[in-house]
C-alpha positions as a Markdown table, in Angstrom:
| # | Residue | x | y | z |
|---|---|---|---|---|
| 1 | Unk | 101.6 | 70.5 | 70.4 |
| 2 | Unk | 101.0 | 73.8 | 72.7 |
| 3 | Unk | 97.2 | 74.1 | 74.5 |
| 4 | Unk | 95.2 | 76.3 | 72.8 |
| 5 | Unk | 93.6 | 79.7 | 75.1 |
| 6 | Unk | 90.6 | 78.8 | 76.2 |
| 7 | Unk | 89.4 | 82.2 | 76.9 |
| 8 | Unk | 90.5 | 83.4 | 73.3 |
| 9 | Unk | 88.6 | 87.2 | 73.9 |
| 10 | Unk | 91.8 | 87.2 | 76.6 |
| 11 | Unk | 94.6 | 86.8 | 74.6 |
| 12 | Unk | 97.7 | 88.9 | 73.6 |
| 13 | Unk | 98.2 | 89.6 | 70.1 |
| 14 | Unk | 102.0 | 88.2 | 68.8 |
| 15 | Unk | 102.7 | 92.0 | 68.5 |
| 16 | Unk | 101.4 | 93.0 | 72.6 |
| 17 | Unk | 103.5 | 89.6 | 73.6 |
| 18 | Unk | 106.4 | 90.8 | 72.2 |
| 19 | Unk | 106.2 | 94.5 | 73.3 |
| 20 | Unk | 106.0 | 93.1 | 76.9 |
| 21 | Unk | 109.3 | 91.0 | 76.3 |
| 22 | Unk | 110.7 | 94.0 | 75.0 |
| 23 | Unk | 109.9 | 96.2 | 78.3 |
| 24 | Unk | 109.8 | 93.9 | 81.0 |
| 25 | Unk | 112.5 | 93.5 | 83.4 |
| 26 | Unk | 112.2 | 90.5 | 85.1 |
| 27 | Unk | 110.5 | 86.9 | 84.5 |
| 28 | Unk | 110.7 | 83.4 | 86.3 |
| 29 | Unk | 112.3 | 80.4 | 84.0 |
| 30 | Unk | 110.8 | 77.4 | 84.5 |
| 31 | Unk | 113.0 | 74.0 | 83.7 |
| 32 | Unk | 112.4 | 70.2 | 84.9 |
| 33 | Unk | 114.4 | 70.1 | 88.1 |
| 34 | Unk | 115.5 | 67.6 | 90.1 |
| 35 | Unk | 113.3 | 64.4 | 90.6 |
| 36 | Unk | 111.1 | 65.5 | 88.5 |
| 37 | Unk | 110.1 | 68.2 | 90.3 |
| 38 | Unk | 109.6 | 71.6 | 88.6 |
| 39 | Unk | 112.1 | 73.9 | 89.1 |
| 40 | Unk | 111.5 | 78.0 | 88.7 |
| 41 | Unk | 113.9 | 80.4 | 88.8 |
| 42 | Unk | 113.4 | 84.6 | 88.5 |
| 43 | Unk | 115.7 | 86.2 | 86.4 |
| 44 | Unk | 116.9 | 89.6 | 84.2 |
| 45 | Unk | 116.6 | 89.0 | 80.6 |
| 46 | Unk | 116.8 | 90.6 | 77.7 |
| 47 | Unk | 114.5 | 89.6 | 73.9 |
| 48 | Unk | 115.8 | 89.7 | 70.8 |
| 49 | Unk | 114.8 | 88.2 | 67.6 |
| 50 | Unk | 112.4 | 85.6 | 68.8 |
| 51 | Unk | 115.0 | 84.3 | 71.4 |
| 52 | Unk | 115.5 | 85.3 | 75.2 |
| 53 | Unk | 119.0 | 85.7 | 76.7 |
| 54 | Unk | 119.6 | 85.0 | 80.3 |
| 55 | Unk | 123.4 | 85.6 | 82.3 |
| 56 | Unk | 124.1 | 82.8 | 84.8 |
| 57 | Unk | 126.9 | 81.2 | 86.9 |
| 58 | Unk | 128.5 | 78.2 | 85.1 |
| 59 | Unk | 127.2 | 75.6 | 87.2 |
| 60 | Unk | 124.2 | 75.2 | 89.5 |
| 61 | Unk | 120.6 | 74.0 | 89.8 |
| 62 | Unk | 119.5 | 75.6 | 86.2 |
| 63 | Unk | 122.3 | 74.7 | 84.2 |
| 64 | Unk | 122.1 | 70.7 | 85.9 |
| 65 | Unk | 118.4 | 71.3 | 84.6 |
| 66 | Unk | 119.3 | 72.9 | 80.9 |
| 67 | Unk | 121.8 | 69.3 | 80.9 |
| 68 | Unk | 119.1 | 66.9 | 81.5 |
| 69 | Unk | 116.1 | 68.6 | 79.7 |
| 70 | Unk | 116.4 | 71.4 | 77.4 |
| 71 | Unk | 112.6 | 71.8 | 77.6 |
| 72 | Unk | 111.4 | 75.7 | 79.0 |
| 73 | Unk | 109.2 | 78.1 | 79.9 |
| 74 | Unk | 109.8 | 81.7 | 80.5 |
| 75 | Unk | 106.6 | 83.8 | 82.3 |
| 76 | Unk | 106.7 | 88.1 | 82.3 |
| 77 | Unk | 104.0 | 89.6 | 84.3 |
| 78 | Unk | 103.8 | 93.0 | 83.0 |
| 79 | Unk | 100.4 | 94.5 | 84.8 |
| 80 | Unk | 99.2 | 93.2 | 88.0 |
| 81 | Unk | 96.7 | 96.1 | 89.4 |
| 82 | Unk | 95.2 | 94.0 | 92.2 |
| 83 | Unk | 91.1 | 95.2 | 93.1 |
| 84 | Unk | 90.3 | 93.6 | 96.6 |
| 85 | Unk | 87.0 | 95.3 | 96.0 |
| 86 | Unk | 86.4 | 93.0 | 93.2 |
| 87 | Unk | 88.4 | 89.9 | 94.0 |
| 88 | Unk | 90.4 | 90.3 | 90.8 |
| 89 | Unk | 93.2 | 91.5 | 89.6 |
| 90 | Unk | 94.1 | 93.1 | 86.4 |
| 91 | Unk | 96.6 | 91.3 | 84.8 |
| 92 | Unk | 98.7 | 90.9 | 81.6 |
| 93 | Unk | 101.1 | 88.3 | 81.1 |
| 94 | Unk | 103.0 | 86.6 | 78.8 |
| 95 | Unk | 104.4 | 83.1 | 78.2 |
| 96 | Unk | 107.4 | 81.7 | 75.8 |
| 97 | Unk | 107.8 | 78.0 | 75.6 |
| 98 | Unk | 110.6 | 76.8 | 73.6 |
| 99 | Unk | 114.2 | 75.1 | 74.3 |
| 100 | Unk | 117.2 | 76.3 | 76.2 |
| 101 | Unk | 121.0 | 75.8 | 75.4 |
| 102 | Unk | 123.6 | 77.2 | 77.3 |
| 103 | Unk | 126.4 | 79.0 | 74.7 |
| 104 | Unk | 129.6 | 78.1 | 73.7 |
| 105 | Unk | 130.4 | 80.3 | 70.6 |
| 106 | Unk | 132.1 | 83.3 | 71.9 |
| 107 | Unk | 131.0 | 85.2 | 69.4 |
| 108 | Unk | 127.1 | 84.5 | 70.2 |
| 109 | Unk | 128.3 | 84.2 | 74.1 |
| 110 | Unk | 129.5 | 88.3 | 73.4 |
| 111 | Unk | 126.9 | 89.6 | 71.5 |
| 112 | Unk | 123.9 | 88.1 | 74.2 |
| 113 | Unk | 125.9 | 89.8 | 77.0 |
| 114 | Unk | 126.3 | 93.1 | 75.1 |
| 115 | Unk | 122.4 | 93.3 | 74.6 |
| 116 | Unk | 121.5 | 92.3 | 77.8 |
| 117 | Unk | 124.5 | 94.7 | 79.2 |
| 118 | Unk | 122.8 | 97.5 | 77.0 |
| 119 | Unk | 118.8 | 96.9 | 78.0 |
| 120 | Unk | 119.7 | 97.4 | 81.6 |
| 121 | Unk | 122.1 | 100.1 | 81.2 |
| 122 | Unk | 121.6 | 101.7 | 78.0 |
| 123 | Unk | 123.3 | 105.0 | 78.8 |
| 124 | Unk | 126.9 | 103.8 | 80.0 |
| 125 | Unk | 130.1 | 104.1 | 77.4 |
| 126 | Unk | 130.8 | 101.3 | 75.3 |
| 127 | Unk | 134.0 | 101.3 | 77.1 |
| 128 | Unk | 132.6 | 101.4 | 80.8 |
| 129 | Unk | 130.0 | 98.7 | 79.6 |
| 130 | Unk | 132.9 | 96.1 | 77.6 |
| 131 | Unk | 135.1 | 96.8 | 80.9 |
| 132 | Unk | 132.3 | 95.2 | 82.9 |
| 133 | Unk | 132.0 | 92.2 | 80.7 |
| 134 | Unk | 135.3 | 91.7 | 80.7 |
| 135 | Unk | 135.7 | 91.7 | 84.5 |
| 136 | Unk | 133.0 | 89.2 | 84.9 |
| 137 | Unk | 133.5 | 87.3 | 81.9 |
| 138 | Unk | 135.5 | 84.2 | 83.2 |
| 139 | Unk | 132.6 | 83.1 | 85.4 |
| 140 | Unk | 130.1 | 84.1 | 82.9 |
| 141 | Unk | 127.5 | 82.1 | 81.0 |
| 142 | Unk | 125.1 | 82.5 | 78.9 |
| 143 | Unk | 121.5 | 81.0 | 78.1 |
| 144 | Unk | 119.5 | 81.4 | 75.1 |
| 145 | Unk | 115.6 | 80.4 | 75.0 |
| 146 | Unk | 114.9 | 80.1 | 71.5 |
| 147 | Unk | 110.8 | 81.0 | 71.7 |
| 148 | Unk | 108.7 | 78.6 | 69.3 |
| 149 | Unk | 105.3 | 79.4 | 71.5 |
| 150 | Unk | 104.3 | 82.6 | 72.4 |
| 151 | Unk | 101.1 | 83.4 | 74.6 |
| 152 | Unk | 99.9 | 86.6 | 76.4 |
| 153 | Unk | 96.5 | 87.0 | 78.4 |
| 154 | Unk | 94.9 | 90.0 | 79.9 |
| 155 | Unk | 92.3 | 90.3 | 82.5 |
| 156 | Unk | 88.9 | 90.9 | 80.7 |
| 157 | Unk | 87.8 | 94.4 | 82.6 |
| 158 | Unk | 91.4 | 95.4 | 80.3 |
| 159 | Unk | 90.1 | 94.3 | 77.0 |
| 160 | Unk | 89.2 | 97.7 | 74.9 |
| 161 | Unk | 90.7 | 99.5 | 77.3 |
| 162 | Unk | 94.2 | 100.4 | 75.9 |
């Protein structure tokens, strides 16, 4: 169903894929958008457990998108050393396809928050961090990409040199 690498000597190991879900801060969504079009959104996220929770308003472009075709990608760039002196760049990246649903349980909805809340602010109180979810919670949604493909790729000059 997913495309094969075709520079396999490239690729991310599951493990190096996941690390850079775990650490990076920011990645671009990609849904179908309107007329077909694609439609790619940069966003805070955080991973857990093979899925990837994003915060969003309650209606808009993305969540129309979700509606219509639950069908994502999600891209983190985590290394992009660019070497004009040898028309490259050194890259590592990663790629989760998979599908996305927007939340309803409030349980789930409270627990996504919370890890996200906690990933970008890990040293704040509990109560200083519920305080904030509750202030926003009204307007809040929440997105879960449940990851059933996982890809990484690394520029070659990076390969052995970890």
């Amino acid at each position: 169903m997913f495309r094969q690498m075709r520079r396999k000597n490239q690729q991310l190991s599951l493990e190096e894929c996941s690390e850079i879900l775990v650490n990076g801060s920011s990645g671009v969504l990609a849904l179908e958008g309107d007329d077909g079009y694609p439609y790619a959104v940069p966003l805070s996220f955080v991973y857990n457990d093979k899925k990837i929770f994003f915060h969003s308003a309650k209606t808009g472009h993305k969540i129309d998108s979700i509606k219509s075709n639950d069908k994502a990608s999600f891209c983190v760039i985590a290394r992009d050393d660019v070497r004009p002196e040898e028309y490259t760049s050194y890259f590592k990246s990663v790629i989760a396809f998979g599908k996305i649903r927007i939340l309803k349980d409030e349980e789930e909805i409270r627990k996504a928050i919370a890890l996200l809340a906690i990933k970008y602010n890990s040293q704040d109180s509990i109560e200083k961090r519920e305080r904030a979810i509750e202030a926003g919670y009204a307007n809040l949604c929440m997105l879960e990409l449940k990851v059933e493909h996982l890809t990484g790729k690394q520029a070659k000059e990076l390969i052995d040199k970890k």
